[in-house]
ZAMARGU-4260 file (C-alpha; in steps of 0.2 Angstrom, whole numbers, plus 5000, padded with zeros to 4 digits):
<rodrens>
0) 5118/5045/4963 | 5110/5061/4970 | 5095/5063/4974 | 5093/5080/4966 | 5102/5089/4953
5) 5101/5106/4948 | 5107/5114/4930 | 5107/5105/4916 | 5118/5091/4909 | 5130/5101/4900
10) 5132/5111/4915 | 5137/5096/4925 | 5150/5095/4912 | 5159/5110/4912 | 5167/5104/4931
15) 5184/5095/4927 | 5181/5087/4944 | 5164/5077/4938 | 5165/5064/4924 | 5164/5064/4906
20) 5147/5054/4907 | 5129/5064/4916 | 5114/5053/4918 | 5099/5059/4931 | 5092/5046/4942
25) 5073/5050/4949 | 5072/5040/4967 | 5060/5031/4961 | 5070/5023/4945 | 5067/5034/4932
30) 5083/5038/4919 | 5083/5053/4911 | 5096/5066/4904 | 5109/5056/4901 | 5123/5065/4892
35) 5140/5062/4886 | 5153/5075/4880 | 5156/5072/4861 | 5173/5067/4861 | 5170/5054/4875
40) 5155/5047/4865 | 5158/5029/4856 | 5168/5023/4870 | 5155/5014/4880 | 5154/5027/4896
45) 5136/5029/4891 | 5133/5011/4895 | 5142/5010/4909 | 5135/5025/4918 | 5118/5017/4915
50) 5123/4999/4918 | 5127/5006/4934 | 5115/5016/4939 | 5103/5000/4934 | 5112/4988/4945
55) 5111/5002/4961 | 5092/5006/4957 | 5090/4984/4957 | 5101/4983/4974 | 5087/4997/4981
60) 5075/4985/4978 | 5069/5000/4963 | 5063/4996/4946 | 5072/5005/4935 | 5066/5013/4920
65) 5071/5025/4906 | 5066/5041/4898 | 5072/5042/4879 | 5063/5055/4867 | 5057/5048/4852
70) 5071/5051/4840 | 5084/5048/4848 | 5088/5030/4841 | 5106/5030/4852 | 5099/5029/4868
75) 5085/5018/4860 | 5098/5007/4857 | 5106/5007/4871 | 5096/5003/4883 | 5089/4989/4870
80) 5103/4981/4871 | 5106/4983/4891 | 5087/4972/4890 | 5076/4988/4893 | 5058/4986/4883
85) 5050/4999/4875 | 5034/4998/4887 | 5023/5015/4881 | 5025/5033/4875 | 5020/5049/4884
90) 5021/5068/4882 | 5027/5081/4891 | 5016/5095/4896 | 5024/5110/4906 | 5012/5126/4913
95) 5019/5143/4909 | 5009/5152/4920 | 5003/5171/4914 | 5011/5185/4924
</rodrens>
């Protein structure tokens, strides 16, 4: 797990030395951004990625938790079934400042 990543997912994936499976872990136990490439989807990498990154954030004494938008009922699912709880909602809001 890094601490800071740069670029987005798919840029993470255009490395043949990195995996086939992105998730971003916050230091304080926040998931986010996970991404798998389409033809690796369905083969349970996903779950793995964050399976581990659960049990590592647990070891650290960290809470983890995830950050799924609203429609996407795969990773809804996913983490369901891993014994995540939907706990609340929120928004983004991002300031584009005026130059």
């Amino acid at each position: 797990m890094h601490n800071e990543v740069r670029g987005t997912p798919r840029d993470k994936m255009k490395d043949p030395g990195l995996s086939n499976v992105f998730a971003d872990v916050i230091r304080y136990g926040g998931l986010g951004a996970m991404f798998t490439l389409s033809e690796h989807r369905r083969k349970g990498y996903g779950r793995l990625c964050a399976a581990a990154a659960s049990r590592r954030l647990l070891s650290l004494g960290i809470n983890p938790y995830a950050y799924i938008e609203l429609g996407n009922a795969a990773s809804i699912r996913l983490f369901r079934e891993m014994g995540y709880e939907r706990t609340e909602e929120s928004d983004w809001i991002t300031f584009q400042p005026h130059m």
